[in-house]
Wavefront OBJ file of the C-alpha trace (Angstrom):
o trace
v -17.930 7.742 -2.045
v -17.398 9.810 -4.946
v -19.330 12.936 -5.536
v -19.729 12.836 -8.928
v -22.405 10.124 -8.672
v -25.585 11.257 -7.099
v -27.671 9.372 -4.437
v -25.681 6.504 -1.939
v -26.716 3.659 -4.063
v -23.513 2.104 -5.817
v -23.391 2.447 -9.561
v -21.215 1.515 -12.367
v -19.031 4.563 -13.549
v -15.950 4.772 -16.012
v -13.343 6.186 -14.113
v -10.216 7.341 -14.816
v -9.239 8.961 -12.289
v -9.903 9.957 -8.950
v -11.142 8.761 -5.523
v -11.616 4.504 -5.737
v -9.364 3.948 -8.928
v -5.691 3.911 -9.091
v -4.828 3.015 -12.821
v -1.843 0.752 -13.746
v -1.146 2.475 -17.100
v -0.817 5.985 -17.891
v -4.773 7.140 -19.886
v -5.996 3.997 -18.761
v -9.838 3.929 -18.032
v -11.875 1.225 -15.993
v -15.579 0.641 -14.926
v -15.890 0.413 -11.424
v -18.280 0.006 -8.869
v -18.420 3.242 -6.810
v -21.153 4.873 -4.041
v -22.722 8.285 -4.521
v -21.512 10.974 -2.031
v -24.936 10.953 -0.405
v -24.708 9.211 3.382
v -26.798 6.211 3.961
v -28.214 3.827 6.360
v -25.826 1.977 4.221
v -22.208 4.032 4.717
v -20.294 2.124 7.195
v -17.687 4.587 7.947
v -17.205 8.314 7.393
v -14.039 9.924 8.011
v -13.786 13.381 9.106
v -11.281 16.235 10.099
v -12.519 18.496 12.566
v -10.639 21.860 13.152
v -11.512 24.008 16.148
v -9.570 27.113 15.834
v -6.635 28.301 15.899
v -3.703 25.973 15.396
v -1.131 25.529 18.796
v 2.781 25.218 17.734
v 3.828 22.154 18.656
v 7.789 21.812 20.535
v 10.139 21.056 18.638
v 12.104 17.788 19.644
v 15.761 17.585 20.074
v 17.869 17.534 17.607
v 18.816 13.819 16.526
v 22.291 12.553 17.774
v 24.339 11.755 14.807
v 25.904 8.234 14.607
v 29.267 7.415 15.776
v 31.945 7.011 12.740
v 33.073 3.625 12.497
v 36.298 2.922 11.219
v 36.325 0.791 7.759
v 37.075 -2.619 8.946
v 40.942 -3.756 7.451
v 41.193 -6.268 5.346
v 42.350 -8.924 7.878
v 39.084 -8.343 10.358
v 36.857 -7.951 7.119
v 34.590 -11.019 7.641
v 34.711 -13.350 5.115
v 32.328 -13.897 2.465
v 29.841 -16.556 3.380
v 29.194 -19.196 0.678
v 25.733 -19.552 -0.769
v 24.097 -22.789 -0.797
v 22.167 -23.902 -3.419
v 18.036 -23.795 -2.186
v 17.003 -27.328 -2.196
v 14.946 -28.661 -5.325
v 11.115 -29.007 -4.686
v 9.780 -33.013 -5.024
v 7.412 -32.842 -7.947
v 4.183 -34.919 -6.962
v 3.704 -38.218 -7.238
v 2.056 -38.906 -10.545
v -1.332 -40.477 -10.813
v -1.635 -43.484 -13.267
v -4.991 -42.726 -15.193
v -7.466 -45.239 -16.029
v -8.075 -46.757 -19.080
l 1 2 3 4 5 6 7 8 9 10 11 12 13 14 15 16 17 18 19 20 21 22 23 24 25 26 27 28 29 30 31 32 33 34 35 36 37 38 39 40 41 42 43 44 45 46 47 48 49 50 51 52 53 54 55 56 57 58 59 60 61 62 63 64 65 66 67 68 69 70 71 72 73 74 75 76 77 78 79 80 81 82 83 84 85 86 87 88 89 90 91 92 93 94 95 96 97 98 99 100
């Protein structure tokens, strides 16, 4: 719902910016299919923040634990470097004679 575009119906609107378009180039402008701001028999879902007041601190949590220190593993426990196998070569389909 944009409220740049009046009424609830959906229109066609160059956009280039803004709620419903995210460009994939930098200046980049698009016509898109958009619904006016107005609320409809046709809006299926409105989202809404509601704040009632003040504002109650939340607790803090504890403070994370930090992580152990491992020692670097020595060259003789290092594990050893698995070899990669090659990824097995995909069957092409089996070719269909055409007819003459």
């Amino acid at each position: 719902m944009r409220a740049d575009v009046h009424g609830g119906a959906k229109k066609y609107v160059v956009l280039s910016g803004g709620v419903g378009f995210r460009p994939k180039s930098e200046g980049e402008r698009r016509r898109k299919l958009v619904r006016g701001g107005m609320i409809t028999e046709e809006t299926y879902q409105v989202n809404t923040v509601v704040f009632t007041g003040e504002v109650e601190p939340e607790e803090k949590p504890p403070p994370a634990r930090e992580p152990e220190a491992k020692p670097a593993p020595t060259p003789a426990r290092a594990p050893e470097a698995k070899a990669k196998k090659p990824k097995p070569s995909k069957k092409p389909h089996k070719k269909v004679k055409k007819k003459k």
